[in-house]
N, CA, C and O atoms as CSV, one atom per row, in Angstrom:
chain,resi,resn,atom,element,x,y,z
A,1,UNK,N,N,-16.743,180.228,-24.589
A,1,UNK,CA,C,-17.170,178.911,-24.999
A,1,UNK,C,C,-15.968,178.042,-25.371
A,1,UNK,O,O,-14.798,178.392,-25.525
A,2,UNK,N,N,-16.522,176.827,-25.482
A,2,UNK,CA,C,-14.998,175.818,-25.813
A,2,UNK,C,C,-15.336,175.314,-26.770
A,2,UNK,O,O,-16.556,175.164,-26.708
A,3,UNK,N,N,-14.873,174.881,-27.824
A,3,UNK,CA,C,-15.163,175.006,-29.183
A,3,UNK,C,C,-14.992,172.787,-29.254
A,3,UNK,O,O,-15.820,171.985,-29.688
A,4,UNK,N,N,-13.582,172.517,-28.624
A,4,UNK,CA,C,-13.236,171.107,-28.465
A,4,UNK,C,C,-13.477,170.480,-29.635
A,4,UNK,O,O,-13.102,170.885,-30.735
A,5,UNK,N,N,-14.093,169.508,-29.421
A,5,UNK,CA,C,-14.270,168.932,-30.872
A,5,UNK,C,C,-15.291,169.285,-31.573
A,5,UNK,O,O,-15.286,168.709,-32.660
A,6,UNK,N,N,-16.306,170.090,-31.404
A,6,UNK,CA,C,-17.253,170.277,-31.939
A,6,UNK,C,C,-16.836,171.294,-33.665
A,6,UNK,O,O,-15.678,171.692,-33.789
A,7,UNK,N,N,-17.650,171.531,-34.575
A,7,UNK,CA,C,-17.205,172.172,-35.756
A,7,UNK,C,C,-17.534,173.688,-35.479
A,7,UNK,O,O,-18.472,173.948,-34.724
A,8,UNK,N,N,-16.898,174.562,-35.981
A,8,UNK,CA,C,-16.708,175.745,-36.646
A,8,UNK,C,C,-17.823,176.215,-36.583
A,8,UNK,O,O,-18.693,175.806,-37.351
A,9,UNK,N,N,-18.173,177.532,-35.332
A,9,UNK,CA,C,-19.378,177.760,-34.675
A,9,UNK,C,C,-20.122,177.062,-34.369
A,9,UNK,O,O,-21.216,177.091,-34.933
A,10,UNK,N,N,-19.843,176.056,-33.263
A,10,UNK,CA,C,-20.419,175.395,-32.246
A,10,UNK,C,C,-19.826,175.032,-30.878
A,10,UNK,O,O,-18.638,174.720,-30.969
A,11,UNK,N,N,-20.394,174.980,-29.470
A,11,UNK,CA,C,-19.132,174.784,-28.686
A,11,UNK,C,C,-19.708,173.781,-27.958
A,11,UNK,O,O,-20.851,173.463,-28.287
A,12,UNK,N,N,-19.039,173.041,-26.783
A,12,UNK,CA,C,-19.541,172.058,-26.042
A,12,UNK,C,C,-20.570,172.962,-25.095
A,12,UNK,O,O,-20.716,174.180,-25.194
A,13,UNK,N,N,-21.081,172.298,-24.385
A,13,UNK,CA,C,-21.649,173.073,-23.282
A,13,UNK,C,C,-21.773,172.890,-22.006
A,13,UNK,O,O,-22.180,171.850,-21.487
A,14,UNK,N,N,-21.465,173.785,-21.490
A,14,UNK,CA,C,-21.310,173.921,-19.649
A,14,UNK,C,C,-22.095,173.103,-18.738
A,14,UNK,O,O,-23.087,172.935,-19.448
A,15,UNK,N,N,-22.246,172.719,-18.076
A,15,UNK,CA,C,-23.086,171.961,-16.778
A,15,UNK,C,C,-23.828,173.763,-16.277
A,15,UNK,O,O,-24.118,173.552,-15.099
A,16,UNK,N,N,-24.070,174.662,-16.450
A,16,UNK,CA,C,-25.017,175.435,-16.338
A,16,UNK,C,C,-25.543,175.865,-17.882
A,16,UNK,O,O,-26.508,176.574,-18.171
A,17,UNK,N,N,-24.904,175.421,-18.474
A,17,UNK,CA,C,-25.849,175.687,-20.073
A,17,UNK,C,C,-27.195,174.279,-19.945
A,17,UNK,O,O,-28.368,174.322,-20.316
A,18,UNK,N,N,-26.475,173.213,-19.324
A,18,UNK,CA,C,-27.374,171.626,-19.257
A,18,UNK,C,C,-28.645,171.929,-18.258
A,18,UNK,O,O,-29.827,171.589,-18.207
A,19,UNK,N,N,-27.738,172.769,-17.480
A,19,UNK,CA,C,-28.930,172.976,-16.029
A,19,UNK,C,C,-30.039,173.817,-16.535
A,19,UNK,O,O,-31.121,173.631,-15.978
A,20,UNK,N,N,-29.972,175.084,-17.880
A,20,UNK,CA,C,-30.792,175.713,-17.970
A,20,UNK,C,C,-31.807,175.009,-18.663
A,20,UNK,O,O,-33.018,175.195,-18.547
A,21,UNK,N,N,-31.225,174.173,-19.405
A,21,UNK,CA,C,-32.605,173.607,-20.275
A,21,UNK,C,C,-33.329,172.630,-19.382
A,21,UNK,O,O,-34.167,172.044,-20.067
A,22,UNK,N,N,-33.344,172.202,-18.079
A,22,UNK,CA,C,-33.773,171.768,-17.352
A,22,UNK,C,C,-35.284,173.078,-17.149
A,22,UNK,O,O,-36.111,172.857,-16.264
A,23,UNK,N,N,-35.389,173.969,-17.796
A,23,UNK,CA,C,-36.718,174.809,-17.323
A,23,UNK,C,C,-37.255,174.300,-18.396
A,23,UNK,O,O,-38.231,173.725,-17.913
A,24,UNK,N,N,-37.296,174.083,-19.712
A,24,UNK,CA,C,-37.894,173.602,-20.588
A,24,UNK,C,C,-38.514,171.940,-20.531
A,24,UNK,O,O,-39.009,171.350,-21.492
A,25,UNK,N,N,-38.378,171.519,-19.467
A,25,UNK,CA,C,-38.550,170.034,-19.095
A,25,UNK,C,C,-37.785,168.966,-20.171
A,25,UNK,O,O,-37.309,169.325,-21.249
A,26,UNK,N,N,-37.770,167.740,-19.712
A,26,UNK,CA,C,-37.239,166.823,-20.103
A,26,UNK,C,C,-38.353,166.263,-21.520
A,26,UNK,O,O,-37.929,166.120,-22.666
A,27,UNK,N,N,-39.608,166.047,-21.157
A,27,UNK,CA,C,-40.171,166.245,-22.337
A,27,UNK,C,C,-39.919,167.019,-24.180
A,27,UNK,O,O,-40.199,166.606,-25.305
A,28,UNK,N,N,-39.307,168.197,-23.681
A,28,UNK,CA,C,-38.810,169.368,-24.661
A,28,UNK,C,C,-37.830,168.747,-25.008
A,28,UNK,O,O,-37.210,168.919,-26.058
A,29,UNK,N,N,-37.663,168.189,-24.401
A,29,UNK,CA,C,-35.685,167.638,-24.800
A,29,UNK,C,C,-35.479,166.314,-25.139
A,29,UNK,O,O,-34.442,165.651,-25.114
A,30,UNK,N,N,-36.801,165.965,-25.514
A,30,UNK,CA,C,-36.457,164.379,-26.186
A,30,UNK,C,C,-36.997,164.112,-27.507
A,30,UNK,O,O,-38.169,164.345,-27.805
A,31,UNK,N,N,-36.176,163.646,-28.257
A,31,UNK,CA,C,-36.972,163.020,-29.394
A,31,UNK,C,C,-38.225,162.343,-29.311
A,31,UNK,O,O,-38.327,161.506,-28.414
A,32,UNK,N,N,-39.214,162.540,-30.078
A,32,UNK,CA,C,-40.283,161.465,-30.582
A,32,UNK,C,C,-39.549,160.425,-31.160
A,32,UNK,O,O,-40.069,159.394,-30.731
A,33,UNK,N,N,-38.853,160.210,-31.717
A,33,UNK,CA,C,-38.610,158.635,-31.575
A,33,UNK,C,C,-37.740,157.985,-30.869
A,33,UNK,O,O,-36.896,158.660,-30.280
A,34,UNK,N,N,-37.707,156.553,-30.739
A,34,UNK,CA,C,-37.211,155.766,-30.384
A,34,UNK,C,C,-37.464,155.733,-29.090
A,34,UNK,O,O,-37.388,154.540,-28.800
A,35,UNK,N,N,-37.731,156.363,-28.099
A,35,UNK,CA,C,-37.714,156.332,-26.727
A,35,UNK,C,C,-38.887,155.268,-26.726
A,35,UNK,O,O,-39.868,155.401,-27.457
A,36,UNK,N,N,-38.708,154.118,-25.789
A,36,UNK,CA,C,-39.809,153.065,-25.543
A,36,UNK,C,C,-39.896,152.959,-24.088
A,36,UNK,O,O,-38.949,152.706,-23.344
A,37,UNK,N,N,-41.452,153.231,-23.642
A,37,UNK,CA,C,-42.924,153.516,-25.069
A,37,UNK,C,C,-43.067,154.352,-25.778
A,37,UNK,O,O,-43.706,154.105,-26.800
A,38,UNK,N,N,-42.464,155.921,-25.532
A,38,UNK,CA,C,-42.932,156.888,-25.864
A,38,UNK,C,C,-42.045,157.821,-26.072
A,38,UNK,O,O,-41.160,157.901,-25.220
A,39,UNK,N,N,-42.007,158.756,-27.193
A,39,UNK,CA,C,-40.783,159.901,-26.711
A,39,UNK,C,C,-41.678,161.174,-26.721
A,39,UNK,O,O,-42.891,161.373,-26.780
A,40,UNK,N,N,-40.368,162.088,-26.623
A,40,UNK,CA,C,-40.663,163.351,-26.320
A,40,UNK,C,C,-41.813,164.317,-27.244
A,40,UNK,O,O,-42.565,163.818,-28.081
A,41,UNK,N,N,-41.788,165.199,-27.039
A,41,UNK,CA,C,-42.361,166.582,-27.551
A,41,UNK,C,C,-41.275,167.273,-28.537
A,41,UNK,O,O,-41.428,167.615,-29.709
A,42,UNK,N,N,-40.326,167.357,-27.847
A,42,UNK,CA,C,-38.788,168.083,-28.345
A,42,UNK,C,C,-39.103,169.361,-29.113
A,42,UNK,O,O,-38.859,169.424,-30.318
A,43,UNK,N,N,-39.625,170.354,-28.464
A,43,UNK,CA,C,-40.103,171.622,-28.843
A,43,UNK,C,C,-38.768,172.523,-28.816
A,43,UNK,O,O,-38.752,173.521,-29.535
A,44,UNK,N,N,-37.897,172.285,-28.197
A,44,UNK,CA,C,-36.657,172.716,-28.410
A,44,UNK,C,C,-35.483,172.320,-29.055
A,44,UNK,O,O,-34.304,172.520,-28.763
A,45,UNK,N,N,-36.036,171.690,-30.033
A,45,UNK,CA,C,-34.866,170.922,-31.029
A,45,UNK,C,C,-33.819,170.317,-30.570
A,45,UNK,O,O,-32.949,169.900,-31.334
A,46,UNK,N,N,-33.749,170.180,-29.248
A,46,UNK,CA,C,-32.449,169.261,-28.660
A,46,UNK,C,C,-32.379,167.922,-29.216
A,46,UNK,O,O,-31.256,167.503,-29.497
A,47,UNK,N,N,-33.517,167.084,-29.451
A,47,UNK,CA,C,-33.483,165.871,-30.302
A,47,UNK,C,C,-32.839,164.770,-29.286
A,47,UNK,O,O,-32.546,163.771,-29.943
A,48,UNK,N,N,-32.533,164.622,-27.967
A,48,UNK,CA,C,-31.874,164.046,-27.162
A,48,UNK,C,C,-32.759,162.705,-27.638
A,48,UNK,O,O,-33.982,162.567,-27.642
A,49,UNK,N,N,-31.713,161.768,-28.037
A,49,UNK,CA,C,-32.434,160.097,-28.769
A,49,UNK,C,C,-31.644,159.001,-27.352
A,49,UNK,O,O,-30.615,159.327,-26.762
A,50,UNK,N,N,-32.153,158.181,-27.173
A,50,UNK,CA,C,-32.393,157.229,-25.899
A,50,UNK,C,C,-30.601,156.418,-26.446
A,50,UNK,O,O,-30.555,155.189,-26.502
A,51,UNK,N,N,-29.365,157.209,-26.777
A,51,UNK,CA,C,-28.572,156.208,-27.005
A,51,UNK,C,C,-27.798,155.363,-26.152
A,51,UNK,O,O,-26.875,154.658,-26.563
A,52,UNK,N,N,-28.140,155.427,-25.072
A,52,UNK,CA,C,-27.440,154.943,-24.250
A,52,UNK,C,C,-26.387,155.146,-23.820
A,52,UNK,O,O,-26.116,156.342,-23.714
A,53,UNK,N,N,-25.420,154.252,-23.422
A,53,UNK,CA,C,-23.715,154.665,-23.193
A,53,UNK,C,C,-23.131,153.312,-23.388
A,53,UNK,O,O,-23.749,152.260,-23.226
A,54,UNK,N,N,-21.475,153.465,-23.869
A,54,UNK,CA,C,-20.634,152.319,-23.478
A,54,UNK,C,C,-20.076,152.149,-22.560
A,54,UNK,O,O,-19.237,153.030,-22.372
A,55,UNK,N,N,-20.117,151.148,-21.570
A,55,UNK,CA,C,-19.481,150.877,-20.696
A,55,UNK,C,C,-18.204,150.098,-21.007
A,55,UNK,O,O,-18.458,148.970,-21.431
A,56,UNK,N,N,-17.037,150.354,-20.925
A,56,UNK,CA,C,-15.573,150.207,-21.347
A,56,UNK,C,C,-14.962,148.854,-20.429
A,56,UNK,O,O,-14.138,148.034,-20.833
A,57,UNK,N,N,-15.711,148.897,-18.908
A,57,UNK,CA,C,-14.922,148.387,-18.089
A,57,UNK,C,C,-16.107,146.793,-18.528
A,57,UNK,O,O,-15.464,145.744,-18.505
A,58,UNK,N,N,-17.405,146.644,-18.830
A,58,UNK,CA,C,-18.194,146.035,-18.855
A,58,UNK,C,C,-17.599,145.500,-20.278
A,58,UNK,O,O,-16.893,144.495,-20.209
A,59,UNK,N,N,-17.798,146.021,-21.429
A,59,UNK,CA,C,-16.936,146.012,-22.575
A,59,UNK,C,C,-18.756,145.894,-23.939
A,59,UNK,O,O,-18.928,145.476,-25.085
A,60,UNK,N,N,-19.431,146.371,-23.143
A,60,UNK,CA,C,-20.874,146.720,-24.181
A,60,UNK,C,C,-21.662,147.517,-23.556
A,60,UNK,O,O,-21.379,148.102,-22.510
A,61,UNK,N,N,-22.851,147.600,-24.249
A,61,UNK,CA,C,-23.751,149.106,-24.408
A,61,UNK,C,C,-24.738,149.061,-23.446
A,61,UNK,O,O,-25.235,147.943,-23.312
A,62,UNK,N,N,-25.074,149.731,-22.899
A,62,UNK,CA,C,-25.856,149.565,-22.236
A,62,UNK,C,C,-27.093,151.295,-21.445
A,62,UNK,O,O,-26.916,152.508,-21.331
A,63,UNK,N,N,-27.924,150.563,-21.207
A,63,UNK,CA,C,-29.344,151.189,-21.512
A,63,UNK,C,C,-30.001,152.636,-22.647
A,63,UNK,O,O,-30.310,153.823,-22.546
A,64,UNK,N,N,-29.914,151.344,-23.882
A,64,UNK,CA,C,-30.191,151.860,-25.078
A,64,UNK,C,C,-31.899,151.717,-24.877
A,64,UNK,O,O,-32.523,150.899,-24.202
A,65,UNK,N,N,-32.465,152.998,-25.857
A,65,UNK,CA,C,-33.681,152.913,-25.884
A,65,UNK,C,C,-34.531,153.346,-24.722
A,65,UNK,O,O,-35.759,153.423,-24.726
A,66,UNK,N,N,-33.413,153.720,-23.351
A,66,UNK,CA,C,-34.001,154.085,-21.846
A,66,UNK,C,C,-33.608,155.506,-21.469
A,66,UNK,O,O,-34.268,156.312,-20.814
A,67,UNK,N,N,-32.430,155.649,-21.998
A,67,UNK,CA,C,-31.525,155.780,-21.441
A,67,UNK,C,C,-30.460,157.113,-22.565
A,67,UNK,O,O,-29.854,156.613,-23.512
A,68,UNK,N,N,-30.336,158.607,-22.370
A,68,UNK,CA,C,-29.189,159.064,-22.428
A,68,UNK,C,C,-27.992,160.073,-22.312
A,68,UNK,O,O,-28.444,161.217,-22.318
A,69,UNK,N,N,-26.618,160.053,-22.208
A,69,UNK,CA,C,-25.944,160.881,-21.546
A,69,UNK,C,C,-25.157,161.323,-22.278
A,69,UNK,O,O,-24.744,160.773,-23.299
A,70,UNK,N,N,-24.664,162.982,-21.611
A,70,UNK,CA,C,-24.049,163.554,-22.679
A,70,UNK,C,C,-22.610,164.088,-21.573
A,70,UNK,O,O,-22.725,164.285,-20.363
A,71,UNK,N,N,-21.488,164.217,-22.270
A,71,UNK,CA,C,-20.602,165.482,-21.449
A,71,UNK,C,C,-20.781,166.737,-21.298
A,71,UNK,O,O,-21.647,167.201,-22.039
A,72,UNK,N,N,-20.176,167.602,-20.468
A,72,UNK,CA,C,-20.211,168.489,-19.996
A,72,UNK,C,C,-18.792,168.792,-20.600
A,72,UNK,O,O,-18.072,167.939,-21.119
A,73,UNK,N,N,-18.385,170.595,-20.412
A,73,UNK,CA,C,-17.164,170.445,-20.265
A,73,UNK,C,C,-16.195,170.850,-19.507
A,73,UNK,O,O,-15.197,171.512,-19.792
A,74,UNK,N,N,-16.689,170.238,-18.135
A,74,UNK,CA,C,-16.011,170.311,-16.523
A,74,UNK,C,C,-15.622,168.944,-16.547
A,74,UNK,O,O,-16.345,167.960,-16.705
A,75,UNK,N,N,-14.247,169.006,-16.349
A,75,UNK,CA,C,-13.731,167.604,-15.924
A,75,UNK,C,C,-12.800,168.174,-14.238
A,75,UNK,O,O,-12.699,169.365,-13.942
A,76,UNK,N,N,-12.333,167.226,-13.513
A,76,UNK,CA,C,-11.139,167.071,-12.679
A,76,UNK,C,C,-10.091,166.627,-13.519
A,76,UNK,O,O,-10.331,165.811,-14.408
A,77,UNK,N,N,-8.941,167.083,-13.330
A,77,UNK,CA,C,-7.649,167.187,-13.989
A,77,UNK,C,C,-6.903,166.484,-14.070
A,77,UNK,O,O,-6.010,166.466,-14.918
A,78,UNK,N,N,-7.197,165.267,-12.673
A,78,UNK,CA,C,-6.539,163.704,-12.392
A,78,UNK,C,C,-7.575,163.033,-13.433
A,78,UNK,O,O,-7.735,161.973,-12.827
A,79,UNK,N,N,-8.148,162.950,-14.240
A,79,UNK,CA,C,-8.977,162.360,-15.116
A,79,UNK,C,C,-10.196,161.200,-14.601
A,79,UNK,O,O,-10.855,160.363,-15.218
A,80,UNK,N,N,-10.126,161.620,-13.128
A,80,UNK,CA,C,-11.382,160.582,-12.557
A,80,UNK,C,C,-12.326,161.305,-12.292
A,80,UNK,O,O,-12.821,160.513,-11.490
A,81,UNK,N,N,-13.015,162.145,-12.276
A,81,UNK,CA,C,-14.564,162.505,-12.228
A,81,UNK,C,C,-14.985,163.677,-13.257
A,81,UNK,O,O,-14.873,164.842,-12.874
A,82,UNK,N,N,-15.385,163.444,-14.336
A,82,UNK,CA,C,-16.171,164.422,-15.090
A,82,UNK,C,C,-17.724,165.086,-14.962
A,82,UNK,O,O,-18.340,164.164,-14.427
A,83,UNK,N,N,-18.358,165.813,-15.097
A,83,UNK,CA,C,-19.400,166.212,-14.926
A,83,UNK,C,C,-20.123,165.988,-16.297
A,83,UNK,O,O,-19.645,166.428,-17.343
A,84,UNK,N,N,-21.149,165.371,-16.253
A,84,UNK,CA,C,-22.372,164.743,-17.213
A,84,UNK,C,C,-23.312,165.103,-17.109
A,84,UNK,O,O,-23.473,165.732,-16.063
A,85,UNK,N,N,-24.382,165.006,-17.911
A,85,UNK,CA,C,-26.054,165.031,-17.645
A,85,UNK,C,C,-26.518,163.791,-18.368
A,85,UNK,O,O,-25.858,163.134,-19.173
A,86,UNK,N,N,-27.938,163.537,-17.898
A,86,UNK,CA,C,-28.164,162.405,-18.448
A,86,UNK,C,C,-29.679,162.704,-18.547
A,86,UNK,O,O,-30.168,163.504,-17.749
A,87,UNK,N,N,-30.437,162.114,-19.472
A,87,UNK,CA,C,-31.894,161.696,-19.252
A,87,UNK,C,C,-32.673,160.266,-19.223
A,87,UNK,O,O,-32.525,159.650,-20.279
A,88,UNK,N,N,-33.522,159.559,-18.184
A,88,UNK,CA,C,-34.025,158.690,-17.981
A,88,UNK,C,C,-35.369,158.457,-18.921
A,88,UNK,O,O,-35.927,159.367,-19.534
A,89,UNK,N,N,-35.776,157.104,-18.922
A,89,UNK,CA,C,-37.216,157.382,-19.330
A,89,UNK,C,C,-38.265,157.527,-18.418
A,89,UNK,O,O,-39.240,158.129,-18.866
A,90,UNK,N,N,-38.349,157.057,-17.005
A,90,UNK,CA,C,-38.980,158.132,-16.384
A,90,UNK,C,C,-38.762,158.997,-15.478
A,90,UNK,O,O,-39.426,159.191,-14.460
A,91,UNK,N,N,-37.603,159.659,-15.917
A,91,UNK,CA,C,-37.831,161.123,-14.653
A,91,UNK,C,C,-38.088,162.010,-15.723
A,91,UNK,O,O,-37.934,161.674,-16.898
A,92,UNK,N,N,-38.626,163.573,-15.224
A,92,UNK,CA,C,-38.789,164.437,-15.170
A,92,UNK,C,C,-37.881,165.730,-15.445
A,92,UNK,O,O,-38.306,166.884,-15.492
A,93,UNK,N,N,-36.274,165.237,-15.654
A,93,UNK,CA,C,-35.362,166.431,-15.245
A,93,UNK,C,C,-34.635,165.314,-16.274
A,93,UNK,O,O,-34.804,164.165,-16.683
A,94,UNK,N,N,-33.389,166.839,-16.454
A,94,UNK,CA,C,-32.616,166.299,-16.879
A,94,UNK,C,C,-31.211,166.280,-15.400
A,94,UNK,O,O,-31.069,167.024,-14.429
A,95,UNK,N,N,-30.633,165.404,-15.749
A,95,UNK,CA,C,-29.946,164.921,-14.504
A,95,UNK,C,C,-28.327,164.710,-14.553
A,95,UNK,O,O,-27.873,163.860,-15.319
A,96,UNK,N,N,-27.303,165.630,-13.580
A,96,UNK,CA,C,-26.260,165.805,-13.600
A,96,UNK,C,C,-25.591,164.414,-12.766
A,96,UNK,O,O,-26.220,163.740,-11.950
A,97,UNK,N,N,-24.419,164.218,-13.115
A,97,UNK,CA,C,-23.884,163.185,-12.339
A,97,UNK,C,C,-22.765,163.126,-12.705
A,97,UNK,O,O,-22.685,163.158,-13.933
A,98,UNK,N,N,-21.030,162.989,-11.753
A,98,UNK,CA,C,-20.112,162.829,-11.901
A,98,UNK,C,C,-19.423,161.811,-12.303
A,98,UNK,O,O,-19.369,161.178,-11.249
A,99,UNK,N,N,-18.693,161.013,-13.283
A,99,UNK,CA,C,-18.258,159.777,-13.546
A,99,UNK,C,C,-16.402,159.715,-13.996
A,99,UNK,O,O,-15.476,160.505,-13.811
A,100,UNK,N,N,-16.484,158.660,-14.504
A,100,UNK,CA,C,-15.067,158.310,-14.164
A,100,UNK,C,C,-15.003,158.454,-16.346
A,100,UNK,O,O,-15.916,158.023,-17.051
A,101,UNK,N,N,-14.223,158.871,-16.686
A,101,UNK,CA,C,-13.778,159.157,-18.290
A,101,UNK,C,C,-13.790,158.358,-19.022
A,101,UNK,O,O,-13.794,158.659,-20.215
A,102,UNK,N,N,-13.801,156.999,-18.611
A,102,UNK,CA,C,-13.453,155.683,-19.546
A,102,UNK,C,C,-15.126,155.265,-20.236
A,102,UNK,O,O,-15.235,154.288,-20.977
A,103,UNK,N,N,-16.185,156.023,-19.922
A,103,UNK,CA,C,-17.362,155.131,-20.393
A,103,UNK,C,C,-17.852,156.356,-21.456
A,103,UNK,O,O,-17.771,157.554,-21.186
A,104,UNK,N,N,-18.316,155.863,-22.572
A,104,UNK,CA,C,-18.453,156.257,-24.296
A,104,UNK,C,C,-20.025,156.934,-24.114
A,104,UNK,O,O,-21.016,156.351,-24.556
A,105,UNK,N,N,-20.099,158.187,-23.433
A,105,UNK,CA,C,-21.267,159.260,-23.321
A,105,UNK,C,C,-21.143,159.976,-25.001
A,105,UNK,O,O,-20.104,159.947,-25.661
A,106,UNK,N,N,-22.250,160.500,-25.398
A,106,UNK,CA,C,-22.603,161.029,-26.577
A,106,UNK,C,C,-22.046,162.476,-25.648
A,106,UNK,O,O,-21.895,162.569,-24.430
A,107,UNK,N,N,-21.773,163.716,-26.927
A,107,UNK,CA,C,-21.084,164.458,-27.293
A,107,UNK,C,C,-22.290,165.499,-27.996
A,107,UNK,O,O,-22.727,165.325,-29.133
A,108,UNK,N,N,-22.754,166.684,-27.015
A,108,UNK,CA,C,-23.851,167.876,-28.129
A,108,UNK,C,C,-23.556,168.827,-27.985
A,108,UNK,O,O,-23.573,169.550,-26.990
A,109,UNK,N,N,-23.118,169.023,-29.343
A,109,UNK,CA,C,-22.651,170.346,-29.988
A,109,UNK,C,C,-24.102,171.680,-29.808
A,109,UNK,O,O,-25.255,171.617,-30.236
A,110,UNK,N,N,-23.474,172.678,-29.086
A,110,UNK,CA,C,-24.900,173.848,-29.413
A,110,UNK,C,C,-23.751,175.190,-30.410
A,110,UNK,O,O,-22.615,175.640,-30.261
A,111,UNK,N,N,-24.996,175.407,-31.492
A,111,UNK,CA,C,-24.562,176.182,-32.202
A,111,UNK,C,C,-24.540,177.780,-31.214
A,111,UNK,O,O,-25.171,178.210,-30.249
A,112,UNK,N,N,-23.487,178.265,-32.064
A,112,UNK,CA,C,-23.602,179.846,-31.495
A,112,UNK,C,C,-24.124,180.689,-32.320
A,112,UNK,O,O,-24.051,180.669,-33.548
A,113,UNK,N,N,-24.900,181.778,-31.337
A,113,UNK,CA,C,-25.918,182.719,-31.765
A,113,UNK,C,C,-25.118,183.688,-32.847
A,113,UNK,O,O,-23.897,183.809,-32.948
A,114,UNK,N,N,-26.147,184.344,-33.626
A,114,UNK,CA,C,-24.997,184.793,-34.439
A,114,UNK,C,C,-25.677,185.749,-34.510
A,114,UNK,O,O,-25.300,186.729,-35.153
């Protein structure tokens, strides 16, 4: 595990740690609040809240309340494509996608089993 910035037994998590909770549906993985109209179930305590992202090159926030994405911790080494997941308000999955480093994705720490 990679520990990165996260605290003292907790590590970032893999783009196949993101992919597994994709069996628990996207439902499981969202907060009841804030998502508009509706949020999740979140039976798996992921708590994933609609924060959106910053866009750096745009220079504000954007799709808050719809909308949200987290890192992975697979990057490319030239610092232009990282691996992400994201959740929509209406799909079904949670959803991987490669991007460029400069835009302000939320950061989830998973504790380790003990």
């Amino acid at each position: 595990h990679i520990q990165g910035i996260c605290p003292e037994g907790w590590y970032l998590p893999t783009p196949e740690k993101y992919e597994s909770l994709n069996s628990h549906g996207v439902d499981a993985l969202k907060s009841p609040l804030y998502w508009i109209p509706s949020g999740g179930s979140n039976t798996t305590d992921f708590s994933a809240l609609p924060a959106g992202f910053y866009n750096g090159v745009q220079n504000r926030y954007e799709g808050l309340l719809g909308e949200t994405y987290f890192w992975s911790t697979q990057g490319v080494k030239s610092g232009i494509s990282i691996s992400s997941f994201y959740i929509i308000l209406d799909c079904n999955e949670l959803l991987e996608t490669h991007v460029y480093e400069g835009l302000g994705y939320s950061v989830r720490c998973i504790k380790e089993k003990e």
